[in-house]
PDB file of N, CA, C and O in Angstrom:
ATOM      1  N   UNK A   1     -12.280 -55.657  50.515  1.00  0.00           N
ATOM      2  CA  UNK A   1     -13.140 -54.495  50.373  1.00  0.00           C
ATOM      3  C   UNK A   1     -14.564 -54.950  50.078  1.00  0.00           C
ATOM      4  O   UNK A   1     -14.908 -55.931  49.420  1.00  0.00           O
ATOM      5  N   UNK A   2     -15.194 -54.203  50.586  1.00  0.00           N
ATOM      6  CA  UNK A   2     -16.995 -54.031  50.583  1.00  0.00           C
ATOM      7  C   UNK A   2     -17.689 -53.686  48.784  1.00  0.00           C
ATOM      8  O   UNK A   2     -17.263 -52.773  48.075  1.00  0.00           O
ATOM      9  N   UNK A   3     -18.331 -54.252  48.546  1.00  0.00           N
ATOM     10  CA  UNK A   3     -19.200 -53.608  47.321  1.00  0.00           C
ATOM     11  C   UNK A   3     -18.902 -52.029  47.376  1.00  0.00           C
ATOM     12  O   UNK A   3     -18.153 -51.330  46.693  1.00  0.00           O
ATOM     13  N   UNK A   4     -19.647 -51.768  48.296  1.00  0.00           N
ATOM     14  CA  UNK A   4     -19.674 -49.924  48.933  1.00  0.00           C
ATOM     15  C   UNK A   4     -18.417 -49.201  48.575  1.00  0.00           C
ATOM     16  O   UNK A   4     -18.232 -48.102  48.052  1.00  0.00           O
ATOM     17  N   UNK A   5     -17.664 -50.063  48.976  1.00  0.00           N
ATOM     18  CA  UNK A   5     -15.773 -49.608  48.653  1.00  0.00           C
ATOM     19  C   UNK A   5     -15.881 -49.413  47.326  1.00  0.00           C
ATOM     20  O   UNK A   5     -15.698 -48.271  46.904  1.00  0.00           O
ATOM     21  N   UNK A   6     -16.115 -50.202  46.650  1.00  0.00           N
ATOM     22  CA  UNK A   6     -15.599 -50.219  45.253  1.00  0.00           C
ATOM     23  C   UNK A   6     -16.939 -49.461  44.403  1.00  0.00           C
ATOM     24  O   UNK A   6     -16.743 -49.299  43.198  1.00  0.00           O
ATOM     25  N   UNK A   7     -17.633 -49.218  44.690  1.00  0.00           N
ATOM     26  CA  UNK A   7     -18.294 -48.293  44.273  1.00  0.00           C
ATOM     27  C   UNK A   7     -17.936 -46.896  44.288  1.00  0.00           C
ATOM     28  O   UNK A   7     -17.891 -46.045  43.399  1.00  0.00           O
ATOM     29  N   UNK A   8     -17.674 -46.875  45.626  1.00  0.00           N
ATOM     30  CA  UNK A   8     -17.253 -44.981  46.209  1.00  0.00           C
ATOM     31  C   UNK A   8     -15.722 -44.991  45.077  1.00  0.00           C
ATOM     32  O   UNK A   8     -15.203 -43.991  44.579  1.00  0.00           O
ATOM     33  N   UNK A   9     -15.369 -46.132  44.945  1.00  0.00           N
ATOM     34  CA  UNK A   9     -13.710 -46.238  43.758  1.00  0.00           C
ATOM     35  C   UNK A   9     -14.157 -45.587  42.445  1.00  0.00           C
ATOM     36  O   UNK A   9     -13.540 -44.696  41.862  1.00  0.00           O
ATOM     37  N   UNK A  10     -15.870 -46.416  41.863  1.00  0.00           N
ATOM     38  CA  UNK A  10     -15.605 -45.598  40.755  1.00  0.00           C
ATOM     39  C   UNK A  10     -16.447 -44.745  40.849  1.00  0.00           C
ATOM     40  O   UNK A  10     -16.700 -44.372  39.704  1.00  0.00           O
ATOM     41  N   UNK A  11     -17.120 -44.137  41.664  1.00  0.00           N
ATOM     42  CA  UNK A  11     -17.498 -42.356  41.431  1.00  0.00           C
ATOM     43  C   UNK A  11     -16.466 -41.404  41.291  1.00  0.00           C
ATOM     44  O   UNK A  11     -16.411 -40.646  40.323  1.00  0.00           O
ATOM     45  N   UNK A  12     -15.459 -41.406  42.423  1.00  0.00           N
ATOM     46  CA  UNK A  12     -14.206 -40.679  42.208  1.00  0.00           C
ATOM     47  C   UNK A  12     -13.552 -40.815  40.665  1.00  0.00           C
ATOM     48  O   UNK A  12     -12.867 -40.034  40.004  1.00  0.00           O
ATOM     49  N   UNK A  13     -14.013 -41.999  40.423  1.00  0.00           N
ATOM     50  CA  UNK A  13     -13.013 -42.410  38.921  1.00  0.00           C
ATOM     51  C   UNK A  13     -14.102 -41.640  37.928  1.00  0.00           C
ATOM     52  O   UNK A  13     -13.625 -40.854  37.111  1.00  0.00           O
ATOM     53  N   UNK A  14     -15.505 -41.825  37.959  1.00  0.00           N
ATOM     54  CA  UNK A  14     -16.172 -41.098  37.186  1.00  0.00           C
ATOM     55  C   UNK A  14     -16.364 -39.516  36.856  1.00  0.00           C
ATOM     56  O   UNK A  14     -16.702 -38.970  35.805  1.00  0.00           O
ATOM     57  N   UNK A  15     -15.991 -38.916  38.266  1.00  0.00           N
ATOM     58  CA  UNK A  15     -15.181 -37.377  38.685  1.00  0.00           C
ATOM     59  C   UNK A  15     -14.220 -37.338  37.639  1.00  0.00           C
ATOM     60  O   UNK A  15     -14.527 -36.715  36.623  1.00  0.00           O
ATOM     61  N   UNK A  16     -13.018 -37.940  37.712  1.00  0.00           N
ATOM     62  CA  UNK A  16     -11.926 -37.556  37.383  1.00  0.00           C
ATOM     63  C   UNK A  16     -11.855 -37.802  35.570  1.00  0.00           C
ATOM     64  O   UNK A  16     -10.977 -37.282  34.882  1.00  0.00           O
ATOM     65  N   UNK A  17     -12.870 -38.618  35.054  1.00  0.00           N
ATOM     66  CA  UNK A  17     -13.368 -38.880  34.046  1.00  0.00           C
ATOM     67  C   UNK A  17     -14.211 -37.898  32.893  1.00  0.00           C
ATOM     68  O   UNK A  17     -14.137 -37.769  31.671  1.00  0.00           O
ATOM     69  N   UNK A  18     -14.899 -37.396  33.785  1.00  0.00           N
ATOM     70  CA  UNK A  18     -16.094 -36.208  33.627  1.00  0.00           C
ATOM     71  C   UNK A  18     -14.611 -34.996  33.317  1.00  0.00           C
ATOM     72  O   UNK A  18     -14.327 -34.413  32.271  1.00  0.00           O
ATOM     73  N   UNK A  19     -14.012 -34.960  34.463  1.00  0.00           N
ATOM     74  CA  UNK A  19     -13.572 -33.538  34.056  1.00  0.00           C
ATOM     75  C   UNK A  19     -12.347 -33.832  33.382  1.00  0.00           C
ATOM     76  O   UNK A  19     -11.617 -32.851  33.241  1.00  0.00           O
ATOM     77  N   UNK A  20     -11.823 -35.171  32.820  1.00  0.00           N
ATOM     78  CA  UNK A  20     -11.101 -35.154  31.403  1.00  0.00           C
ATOM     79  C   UNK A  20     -11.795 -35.063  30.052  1.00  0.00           C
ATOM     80  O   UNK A  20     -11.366 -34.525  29.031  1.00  0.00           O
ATOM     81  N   UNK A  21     -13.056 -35.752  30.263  1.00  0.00           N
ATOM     82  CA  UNK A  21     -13.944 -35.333  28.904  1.00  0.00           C
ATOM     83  C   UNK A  21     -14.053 -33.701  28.955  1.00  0.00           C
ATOM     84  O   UNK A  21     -13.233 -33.371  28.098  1.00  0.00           O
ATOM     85  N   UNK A  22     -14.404 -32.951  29.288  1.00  0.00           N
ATOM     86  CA  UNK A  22     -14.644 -31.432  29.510  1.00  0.00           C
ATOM     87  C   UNK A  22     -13.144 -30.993  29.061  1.00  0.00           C
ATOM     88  O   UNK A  22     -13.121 -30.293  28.049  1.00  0.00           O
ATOM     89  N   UNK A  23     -11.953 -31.279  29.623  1.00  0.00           N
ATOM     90  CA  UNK A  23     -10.786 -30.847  29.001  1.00  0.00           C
ATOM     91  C   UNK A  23     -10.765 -30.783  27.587  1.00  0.00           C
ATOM     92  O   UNK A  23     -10.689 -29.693  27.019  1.00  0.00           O
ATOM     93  N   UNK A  24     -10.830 -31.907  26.936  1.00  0.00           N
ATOM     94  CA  UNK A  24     -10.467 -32.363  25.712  1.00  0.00           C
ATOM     95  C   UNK A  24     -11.808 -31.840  25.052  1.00  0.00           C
ATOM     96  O   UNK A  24     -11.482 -31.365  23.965  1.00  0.00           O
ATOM     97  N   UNK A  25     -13.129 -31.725  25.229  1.00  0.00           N
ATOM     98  CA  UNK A  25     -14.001 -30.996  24.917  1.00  0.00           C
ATOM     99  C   UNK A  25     -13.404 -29.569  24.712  1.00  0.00           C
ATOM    100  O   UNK A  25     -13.384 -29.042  23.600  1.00  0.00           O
ATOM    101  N   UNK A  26     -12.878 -28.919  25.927  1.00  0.00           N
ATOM    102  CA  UNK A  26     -12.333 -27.733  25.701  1.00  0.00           C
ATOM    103  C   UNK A  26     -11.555 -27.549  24.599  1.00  0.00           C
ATOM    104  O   UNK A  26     -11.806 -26.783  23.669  1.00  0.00           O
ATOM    105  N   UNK A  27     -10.317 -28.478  24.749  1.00  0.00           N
ATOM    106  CA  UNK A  27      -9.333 -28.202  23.737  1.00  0.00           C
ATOM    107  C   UNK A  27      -9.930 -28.748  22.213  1.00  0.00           C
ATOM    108  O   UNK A  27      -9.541 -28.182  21.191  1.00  0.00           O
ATOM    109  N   UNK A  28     -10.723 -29.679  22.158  1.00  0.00           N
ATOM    110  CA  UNK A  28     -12.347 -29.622  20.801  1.00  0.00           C
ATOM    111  C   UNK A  28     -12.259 -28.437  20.479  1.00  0.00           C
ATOM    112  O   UNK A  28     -11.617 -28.091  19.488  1.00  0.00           O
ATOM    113  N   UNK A  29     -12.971 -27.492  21.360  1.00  0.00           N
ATOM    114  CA  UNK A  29     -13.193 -26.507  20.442  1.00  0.00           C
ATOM    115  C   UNK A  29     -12.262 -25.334  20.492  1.00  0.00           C
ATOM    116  O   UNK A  29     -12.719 -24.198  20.365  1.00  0.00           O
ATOM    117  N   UNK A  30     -11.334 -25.487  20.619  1.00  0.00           N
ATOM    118  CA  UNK A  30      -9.745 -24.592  20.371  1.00  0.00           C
ATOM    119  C   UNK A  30      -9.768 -24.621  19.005  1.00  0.00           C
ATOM    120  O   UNK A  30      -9.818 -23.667  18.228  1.00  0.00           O
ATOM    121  N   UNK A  31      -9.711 -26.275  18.682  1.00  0.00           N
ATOM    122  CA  UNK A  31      -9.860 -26.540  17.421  1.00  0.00           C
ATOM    123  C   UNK A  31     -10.628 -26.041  16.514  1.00  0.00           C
ATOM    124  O   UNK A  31     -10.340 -25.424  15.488  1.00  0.00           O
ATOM    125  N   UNK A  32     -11.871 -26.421  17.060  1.00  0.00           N
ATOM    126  CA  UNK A  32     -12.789 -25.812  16.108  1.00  0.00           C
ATOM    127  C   UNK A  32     -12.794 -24.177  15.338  1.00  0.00           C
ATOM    128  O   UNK A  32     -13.110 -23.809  14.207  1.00  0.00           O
ATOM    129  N   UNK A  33     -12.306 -23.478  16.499  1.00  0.00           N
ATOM    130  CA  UNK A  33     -12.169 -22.171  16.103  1.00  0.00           C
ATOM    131  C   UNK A  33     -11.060 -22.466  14.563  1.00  0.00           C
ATOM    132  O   UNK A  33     -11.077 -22.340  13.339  1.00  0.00           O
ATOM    133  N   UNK A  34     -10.482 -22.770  15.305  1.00  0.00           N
ATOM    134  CA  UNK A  34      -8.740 -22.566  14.285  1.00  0.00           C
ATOM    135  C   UNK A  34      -9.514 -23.469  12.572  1.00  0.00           C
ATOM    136  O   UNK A  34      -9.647 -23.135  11.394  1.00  0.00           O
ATOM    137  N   UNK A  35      -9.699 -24.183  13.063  1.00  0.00           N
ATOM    138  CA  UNK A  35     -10.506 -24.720  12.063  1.00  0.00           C
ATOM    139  C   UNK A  35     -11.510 -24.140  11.436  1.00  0.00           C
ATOM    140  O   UNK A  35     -11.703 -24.493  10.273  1.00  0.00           O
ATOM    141  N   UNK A  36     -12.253 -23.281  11.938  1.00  0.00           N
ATOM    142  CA  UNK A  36     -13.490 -22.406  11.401  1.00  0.00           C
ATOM    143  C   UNK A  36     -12.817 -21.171  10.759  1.00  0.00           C
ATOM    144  O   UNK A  36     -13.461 -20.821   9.771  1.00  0.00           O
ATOM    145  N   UNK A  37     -11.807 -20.446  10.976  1.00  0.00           N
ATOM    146  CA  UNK A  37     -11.028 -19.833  10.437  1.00  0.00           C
ATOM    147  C   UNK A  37      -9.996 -20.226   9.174  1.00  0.00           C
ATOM    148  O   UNK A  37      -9.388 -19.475   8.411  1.00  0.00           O
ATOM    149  N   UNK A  38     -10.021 -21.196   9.221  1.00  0.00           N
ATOM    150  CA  UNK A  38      -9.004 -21.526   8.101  1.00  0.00           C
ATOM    151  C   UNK A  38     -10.281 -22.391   7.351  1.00  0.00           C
ATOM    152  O   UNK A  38      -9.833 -23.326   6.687  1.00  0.00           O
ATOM    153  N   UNK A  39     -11.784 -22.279   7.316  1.00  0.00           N
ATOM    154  CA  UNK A  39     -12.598 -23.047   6.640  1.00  0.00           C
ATOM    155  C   UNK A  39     -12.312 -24.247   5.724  1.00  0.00           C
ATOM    156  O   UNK A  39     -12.312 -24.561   4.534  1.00  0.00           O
ATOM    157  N   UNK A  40     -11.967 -24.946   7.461  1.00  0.00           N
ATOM    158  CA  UNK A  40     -11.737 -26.352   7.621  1.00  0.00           C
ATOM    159  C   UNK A  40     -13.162 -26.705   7.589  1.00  0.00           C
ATOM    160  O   UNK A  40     -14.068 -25.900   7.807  1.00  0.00           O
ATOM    161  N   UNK A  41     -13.351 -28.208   7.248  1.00  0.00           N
ATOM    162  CA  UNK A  41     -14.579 -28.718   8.184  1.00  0.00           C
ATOM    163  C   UNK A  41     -14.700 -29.539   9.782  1.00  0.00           C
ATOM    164  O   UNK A  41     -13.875 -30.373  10.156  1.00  0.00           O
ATOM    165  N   UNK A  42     -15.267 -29.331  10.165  1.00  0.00           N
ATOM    166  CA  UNK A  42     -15.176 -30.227  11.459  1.00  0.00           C
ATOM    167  C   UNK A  42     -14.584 -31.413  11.592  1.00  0.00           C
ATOM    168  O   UNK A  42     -13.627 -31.563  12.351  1.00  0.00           O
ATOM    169  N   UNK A  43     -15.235 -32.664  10.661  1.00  0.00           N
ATOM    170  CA  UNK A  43     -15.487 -33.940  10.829  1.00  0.00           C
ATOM    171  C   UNK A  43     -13.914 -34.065   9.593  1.00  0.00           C
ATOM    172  O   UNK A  43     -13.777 -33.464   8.528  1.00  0.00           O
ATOM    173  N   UNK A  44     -13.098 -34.893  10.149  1.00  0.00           N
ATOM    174  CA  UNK A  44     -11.886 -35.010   9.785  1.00  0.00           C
ATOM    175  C   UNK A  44     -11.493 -36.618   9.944  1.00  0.00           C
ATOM    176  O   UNK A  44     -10.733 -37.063  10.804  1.00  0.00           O
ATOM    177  N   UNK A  45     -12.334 -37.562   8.692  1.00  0.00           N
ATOM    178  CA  UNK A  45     -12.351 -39.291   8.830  1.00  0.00           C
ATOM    179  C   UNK A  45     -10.899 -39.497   9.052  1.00  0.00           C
ATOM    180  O   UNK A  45     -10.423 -40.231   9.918  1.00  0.00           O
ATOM    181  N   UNK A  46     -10.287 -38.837   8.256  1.00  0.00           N
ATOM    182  CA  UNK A  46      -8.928 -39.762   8.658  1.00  0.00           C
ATOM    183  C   UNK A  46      -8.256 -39.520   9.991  1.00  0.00           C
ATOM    184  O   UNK A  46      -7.974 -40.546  10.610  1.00  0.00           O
ATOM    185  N   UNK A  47      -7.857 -38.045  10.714  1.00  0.00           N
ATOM    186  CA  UNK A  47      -7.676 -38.256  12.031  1.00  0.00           C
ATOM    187  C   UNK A  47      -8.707 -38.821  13.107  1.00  0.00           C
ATOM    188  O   UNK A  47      -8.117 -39.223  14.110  1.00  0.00           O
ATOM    189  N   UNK A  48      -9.957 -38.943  13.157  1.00  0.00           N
ATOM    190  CA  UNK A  48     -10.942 -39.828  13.177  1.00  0.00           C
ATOM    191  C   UNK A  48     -10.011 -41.237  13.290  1.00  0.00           C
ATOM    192  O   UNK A  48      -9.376 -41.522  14.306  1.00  0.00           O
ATOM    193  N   UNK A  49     -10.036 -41.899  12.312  1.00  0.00           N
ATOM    194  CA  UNK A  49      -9.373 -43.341  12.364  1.00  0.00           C
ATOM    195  C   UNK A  49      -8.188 -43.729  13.220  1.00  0.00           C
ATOM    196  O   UNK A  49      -7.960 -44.648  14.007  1.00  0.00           O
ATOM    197  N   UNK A  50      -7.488 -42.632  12.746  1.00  0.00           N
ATOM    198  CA  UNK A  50      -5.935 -42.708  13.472  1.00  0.00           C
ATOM    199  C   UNK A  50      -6.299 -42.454  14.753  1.00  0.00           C
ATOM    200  O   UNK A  50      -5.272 -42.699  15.387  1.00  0.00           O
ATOM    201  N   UNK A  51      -7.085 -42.134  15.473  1.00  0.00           N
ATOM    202  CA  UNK A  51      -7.294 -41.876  17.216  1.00  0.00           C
ATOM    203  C   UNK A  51      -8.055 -43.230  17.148  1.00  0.00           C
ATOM    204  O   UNK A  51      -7.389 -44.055  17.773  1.00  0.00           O
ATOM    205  N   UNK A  52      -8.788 -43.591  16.816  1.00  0.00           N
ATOM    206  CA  UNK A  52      -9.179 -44.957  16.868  1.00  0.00           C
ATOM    207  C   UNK A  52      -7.981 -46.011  17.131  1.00  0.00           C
ATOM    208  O   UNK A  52      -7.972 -46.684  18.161  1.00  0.00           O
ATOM    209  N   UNK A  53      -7.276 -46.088  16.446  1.00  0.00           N
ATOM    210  CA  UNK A  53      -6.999 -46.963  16.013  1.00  0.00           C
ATOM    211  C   UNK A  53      -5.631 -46.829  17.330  1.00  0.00           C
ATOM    212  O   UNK A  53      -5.132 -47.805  17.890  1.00  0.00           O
ATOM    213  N   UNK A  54      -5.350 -45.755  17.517  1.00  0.00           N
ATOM    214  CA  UNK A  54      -4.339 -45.171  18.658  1.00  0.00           C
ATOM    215  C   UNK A  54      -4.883 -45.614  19.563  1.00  0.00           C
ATOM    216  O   UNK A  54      -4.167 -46.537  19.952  1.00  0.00           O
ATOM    217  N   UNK A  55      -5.641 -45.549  20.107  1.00  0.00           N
ATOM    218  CA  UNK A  55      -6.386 -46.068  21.121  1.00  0.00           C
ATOM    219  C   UNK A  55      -6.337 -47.610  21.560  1.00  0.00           C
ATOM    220  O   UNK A  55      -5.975 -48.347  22.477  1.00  0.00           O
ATOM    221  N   UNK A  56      -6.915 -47.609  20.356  1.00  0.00           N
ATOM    222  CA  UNK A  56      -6.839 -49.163  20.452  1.00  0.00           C
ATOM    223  C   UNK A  56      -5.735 -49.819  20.574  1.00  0.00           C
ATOM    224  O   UNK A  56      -5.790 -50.648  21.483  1.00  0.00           O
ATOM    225  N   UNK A  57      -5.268 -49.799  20.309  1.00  0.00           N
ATOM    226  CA  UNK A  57      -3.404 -49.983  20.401  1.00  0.00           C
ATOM    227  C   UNK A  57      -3.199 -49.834  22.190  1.00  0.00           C
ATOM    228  O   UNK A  57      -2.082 -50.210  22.544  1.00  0.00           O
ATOM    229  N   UNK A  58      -3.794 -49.515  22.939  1.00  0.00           N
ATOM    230  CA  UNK A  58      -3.517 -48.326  24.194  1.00  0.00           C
ATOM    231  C   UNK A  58      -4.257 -49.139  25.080  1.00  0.00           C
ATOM    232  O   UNK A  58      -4.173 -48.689  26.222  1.00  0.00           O
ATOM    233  N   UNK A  59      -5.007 -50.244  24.999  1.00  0.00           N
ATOM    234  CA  UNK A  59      -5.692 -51.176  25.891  1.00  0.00           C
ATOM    235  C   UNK A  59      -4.869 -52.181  26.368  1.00  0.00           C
ATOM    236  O   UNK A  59      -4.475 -53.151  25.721  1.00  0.00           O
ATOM    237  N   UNK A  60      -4.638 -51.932  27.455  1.00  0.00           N
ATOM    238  CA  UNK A  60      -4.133 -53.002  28.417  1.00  0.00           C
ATOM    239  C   UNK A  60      -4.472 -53.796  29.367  1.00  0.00           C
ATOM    240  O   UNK A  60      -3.677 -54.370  30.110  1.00  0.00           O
ATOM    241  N   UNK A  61      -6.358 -53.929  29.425  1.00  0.00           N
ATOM    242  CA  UNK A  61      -7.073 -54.544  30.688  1.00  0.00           C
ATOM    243  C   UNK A  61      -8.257 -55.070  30.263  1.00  0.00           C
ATOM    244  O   UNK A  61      -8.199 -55.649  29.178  1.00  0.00           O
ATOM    245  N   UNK A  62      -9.174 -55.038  30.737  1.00  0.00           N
ATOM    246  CA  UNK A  62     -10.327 -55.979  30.255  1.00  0.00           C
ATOM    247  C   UNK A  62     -11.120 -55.522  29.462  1.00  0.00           C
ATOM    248  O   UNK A  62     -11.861 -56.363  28.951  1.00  0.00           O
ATOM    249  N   UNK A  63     -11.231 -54.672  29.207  1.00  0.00           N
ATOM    250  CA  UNK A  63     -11.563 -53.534  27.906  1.00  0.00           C
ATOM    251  C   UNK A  63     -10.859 -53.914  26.619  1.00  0.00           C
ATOM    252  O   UNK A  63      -9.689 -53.598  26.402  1.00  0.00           O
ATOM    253  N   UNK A  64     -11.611 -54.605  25.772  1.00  0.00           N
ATOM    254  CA  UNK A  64     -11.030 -55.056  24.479  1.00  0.00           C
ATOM    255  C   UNK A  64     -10.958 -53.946  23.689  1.00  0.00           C
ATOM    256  O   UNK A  64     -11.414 -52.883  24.112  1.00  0.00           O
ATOM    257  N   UNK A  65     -10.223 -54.057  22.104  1.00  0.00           N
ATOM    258  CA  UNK A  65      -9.790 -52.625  21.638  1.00  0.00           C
ATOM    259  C   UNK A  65     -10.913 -52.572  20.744  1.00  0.00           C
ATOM    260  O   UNK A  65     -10.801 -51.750  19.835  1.00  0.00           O
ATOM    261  N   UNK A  66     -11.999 -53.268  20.784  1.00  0.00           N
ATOM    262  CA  UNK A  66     -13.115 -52.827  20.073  1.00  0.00           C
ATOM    263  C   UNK A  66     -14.443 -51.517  21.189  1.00  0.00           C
ATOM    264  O   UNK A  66     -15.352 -50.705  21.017  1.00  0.00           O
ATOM    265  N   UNK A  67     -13.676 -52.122  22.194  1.00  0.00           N
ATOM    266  CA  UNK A  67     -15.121 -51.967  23.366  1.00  0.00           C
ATOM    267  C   UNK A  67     -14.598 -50.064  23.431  1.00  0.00           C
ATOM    268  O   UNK A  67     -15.373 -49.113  23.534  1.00  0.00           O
ATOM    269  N   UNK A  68     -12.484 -49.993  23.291  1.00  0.00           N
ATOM    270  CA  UNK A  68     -12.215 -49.045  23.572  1.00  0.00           C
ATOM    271  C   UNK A  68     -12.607 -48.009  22.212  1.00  0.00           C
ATOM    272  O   UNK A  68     -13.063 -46.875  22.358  1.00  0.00           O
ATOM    273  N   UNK A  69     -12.365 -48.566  21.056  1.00  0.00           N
ATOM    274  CA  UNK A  69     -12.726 -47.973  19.830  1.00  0.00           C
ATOM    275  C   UNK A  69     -14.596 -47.428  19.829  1.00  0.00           C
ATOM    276  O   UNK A  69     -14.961 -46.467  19.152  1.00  0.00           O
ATOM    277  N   UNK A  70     -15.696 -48.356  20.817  1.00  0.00           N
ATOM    278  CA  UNK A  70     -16.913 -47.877  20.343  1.00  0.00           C
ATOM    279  C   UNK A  70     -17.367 -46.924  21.419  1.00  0.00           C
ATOM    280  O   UNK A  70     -18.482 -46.406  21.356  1.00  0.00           O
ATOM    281  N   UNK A  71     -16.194 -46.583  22.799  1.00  0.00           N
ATOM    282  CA  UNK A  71     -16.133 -45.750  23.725  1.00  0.00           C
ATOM    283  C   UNK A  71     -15.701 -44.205  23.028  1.00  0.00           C
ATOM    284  O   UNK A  71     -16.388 -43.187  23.101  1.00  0.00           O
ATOM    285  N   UNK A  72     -14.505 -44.332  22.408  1.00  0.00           N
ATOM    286  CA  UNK A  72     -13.805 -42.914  22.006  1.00  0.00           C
ATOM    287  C   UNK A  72     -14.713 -42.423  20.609  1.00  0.00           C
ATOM    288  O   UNK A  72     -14.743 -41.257  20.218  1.00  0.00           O
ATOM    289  N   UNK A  73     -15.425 -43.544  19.965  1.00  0.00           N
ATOM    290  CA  UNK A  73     -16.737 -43.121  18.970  1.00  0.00           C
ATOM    291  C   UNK A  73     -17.312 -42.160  19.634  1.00  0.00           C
ATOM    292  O   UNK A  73     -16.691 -41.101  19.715  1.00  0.00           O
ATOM    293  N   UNK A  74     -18.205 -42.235  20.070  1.00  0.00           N
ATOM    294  CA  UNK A  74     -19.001 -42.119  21.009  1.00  0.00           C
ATOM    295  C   UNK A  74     -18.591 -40.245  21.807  1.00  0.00           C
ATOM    296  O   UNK A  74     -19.210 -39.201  22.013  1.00  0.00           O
ATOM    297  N   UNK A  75     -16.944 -40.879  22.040  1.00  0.00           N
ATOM    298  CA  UNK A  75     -16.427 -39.209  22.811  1.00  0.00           C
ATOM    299  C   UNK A  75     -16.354 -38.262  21.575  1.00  0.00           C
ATOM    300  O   UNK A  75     -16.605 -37.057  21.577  1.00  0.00           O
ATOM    301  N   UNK A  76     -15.895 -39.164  20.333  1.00  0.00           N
ATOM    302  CA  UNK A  76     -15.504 -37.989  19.199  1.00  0.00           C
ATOM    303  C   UNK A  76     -17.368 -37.104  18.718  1.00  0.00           C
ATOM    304  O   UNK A  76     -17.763 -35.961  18.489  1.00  0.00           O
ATOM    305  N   UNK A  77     -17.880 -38.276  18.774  1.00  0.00           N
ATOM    306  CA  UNK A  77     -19.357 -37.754  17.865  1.00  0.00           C
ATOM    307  C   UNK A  77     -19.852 -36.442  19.020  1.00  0.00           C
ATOM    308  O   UNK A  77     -20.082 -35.305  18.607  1.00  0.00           O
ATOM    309  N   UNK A  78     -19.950 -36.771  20.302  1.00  0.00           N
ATOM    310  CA  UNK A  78     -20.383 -35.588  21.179  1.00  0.00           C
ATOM    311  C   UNK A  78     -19.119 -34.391  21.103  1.00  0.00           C
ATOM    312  O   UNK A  78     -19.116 -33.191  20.831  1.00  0.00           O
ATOM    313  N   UNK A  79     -18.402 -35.066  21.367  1.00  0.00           N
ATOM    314  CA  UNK A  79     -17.128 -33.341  20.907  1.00  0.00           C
ATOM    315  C   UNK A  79     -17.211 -32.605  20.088  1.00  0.00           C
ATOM    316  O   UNK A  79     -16.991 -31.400  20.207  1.00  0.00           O
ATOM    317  N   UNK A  80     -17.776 -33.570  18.391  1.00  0.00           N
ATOM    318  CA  UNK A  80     -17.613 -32.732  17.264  1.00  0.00           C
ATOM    319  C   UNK A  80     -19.358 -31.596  17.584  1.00  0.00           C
ATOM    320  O   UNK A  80     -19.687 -30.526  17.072  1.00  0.00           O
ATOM    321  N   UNK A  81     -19.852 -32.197  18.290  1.00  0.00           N
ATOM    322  CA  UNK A  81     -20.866 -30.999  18.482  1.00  0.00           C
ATOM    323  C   UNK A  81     -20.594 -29.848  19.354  1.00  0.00           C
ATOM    324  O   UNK A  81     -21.550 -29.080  19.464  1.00  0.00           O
ATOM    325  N   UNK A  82     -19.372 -29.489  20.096  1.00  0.00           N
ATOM    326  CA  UNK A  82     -19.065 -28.483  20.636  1.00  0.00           C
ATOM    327  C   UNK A  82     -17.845 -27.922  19.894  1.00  0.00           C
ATOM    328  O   UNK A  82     -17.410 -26.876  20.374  1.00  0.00           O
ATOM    329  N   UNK A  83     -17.296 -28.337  18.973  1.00  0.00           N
ATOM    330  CA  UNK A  83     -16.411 -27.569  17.614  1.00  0.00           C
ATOM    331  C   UNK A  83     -17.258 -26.687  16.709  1.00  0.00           C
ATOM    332  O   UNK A  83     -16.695 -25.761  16.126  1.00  0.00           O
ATOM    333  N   UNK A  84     -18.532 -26.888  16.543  1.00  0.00           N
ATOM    334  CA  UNK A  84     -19.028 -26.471  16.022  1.00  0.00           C
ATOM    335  C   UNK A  84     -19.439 -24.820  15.912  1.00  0.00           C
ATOM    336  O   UNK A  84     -20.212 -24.434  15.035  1.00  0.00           O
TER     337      UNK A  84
END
């Protein structure tokens, strides 16, 4: 395969990427509601950790479980702004 090939590989992959972040964004703020009702707070360190750390556990390729831990950072901090 061509550079070109494997490029057009990960746009599709970045598609299918995009609209799993937006899912789980969605289901974010499912949460948030249920959580705003039962005056929860948003930011929740310890399930926080435990998805970390789940994750990390969950790497099987060239993606070390730090690289995957400062990726799902990253997804949690922008999510917790649509729980809000």
């Amino acid at each position: 395969m061509e550079i070109e090939d494997w490029r057009n590989r990960i746009d599709e992959l970045n598609g299918e990427i995009i609209a799993l972040l937006n899912k789980r964004a969605t289901y974010a703020t499912e949460i948030g509601k249920l959580k705003k009702a039962r005056g929860l707070p948003v930011f929740d360190a310890a399930r926080e950790q435990a998805v970390l750390e789940r994750v990390a556990s969950m790497t099987r390729g060239p993606l070390t479980p730090e690289s995957i831990k400062s990726i799902f950072q990253a997804i949690m901090i922008e999510t917790r702004k649509v729980e809000d």
